[in-house]
C-alpha positions as CSV (number, residue, x, y, z in Angstrom):
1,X,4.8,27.2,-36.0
2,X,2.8,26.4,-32.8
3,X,4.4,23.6,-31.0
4,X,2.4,22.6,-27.9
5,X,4.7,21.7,-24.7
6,X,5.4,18.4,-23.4
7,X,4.6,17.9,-19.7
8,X,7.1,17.2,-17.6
9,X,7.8,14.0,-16.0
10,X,6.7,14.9,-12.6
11,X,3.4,16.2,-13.6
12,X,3.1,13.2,-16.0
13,X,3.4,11.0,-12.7
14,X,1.2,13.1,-10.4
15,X,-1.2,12.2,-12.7
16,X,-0.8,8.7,-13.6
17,X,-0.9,8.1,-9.7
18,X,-4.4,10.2,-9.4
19,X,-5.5,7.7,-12.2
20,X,-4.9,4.8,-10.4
21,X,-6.1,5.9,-6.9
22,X,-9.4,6.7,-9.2
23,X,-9.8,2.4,-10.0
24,X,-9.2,0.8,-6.7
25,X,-12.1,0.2,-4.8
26,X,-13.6,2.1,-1.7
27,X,-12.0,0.2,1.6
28,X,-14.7,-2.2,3.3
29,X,-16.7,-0.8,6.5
30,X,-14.5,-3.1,8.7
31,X,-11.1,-1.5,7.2
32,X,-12.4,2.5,7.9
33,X,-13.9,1.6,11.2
34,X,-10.5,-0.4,12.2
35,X,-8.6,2.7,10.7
36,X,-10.5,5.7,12.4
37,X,-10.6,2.9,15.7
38,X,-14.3,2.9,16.1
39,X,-13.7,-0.4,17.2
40,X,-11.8,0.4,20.2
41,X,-14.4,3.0,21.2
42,X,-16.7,0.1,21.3
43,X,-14.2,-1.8,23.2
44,X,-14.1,0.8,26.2
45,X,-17.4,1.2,26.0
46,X,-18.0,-2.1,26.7
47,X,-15.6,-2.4,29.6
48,X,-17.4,1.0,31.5
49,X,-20.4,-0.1,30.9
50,X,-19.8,-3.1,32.8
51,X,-18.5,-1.6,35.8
């Protein structure tokens, strides 16, 4: 007989967490530009350009 093979656990998981990462929503504009700190390049911008 041909019995297929269970996954195991760990692959099982891997896969339930790239299923999940797949249904939440991109991050807002605000949250990447805070997270790559495009805002603090503005910041010092700011401050040499008013010197």
């Amino acid at each position: 007989m041909d019995q297929s093979k269970q996954p195991s656990k760990e692959s099982v998981r891997q896969w339930l967490r790239t299923q999940i990462e797949q249904r939440r929503p991109p991050p807002s504009p605000q949250q990447i530009r805070r997270e790559l700190g495009w805002d603090l390049v503005k910041l010092e911008k700011g401050t040499l350009a008013q010197r």
